[in-house]
C-alpha positions as CSV (number, residue, x, y, z in Angstrom):
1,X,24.5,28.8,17.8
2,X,26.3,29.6,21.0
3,X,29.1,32.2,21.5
4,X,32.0,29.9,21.0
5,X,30.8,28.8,17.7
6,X,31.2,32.8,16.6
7,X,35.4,32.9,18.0
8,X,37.6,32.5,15.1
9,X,41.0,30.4,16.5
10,X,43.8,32.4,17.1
11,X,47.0,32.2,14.8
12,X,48.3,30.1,17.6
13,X,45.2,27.7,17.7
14,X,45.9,27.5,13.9
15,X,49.4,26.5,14.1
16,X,48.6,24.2,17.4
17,X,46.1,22.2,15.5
18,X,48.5,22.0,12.7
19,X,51.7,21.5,13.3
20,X,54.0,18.5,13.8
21,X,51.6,16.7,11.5
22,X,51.3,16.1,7.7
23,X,49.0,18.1,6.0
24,X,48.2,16.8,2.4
25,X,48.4,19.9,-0.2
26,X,46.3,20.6,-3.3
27,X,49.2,20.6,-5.8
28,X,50.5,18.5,-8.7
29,X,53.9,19.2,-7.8
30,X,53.7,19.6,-3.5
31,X,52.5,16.5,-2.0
32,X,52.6,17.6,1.9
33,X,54.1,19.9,4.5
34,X,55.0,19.4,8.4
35,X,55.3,22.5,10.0
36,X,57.2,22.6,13.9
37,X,56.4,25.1,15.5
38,X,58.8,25.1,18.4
39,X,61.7,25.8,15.9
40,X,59.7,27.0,13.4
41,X,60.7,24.7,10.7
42,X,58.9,24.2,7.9
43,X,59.3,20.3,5.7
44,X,57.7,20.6,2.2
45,X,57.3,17.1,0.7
46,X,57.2,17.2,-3.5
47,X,57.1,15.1,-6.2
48,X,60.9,14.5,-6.8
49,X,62.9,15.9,-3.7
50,X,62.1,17.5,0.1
51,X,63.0,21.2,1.0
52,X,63.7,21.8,5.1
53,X,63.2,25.5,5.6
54,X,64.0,27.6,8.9
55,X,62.8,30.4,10.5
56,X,59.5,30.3,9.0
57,X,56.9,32.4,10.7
58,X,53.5,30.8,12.0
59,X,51.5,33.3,9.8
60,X,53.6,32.2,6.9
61,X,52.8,28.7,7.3
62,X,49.1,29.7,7.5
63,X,49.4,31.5,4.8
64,X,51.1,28.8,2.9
65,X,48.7,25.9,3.7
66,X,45.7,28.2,3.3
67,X,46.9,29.4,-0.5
68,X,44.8,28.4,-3.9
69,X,47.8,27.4,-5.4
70,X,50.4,25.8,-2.8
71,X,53.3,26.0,-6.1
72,X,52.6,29.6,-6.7
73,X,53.2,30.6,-2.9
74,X,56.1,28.4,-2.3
75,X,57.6,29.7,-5.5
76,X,57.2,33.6,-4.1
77,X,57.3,33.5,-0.8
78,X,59.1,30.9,0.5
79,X,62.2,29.3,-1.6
80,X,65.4,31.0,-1.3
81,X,63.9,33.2,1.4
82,X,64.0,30.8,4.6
C-alpha cells in the first residue's frame, strides 16, 4: 500500500468528484441530487416534484449524500433552511 492510498480526499476533492453530476440516492421518495459547487446550489430530484436550494454549504452536501436515510436529512436539515 503506498502513501497515497492512506490520504483521505479533502472536502474539496469530495465536492470536485461530485458535483455538477447526478448522484442516484438510496430513498423511496429522493431519486437524485446535482450539487454546483460554484454557486453552491443544490437540485434534489423526487418522486413527484424538484426542490432548487441555494446557499448550501459543500460539507452539507457531503453530509447529505453520505446520510443512511437521504428523507430523514433532507427533512432536518435542509427544507425550509436553504
Amino acid at each position: 500500500m503506498s502513501k497515497s492510498d492512506l490520504i483521505t480526499p479533502t472536502i474539496d476533492q469530495r465536492v470536485a468528484d461530485n458535483a455538477g453530476r447526478d448522484i442516484p440516492l438510496s430513498s423511496s421518495w429522493i431519486r437524485s441530487c446535482r450539487y454546483d459547487d460554484d454557486t453552491q446550489a443544490l437540485t434534489v430530484n423526487m418522486t413527484s416534484n424538484t426542490y432548487d436550494l441555494t446557499g448550501v454549504p459543500p460539507d452539507v452536501f457531503l453530509d447529505f449524500i453520505d446520510a443512511p436515510s437521504a428523507g430523514t436529512y433532507f427533512n432536518d436539515n435542509l427544507k425550509g433552511k436553504y
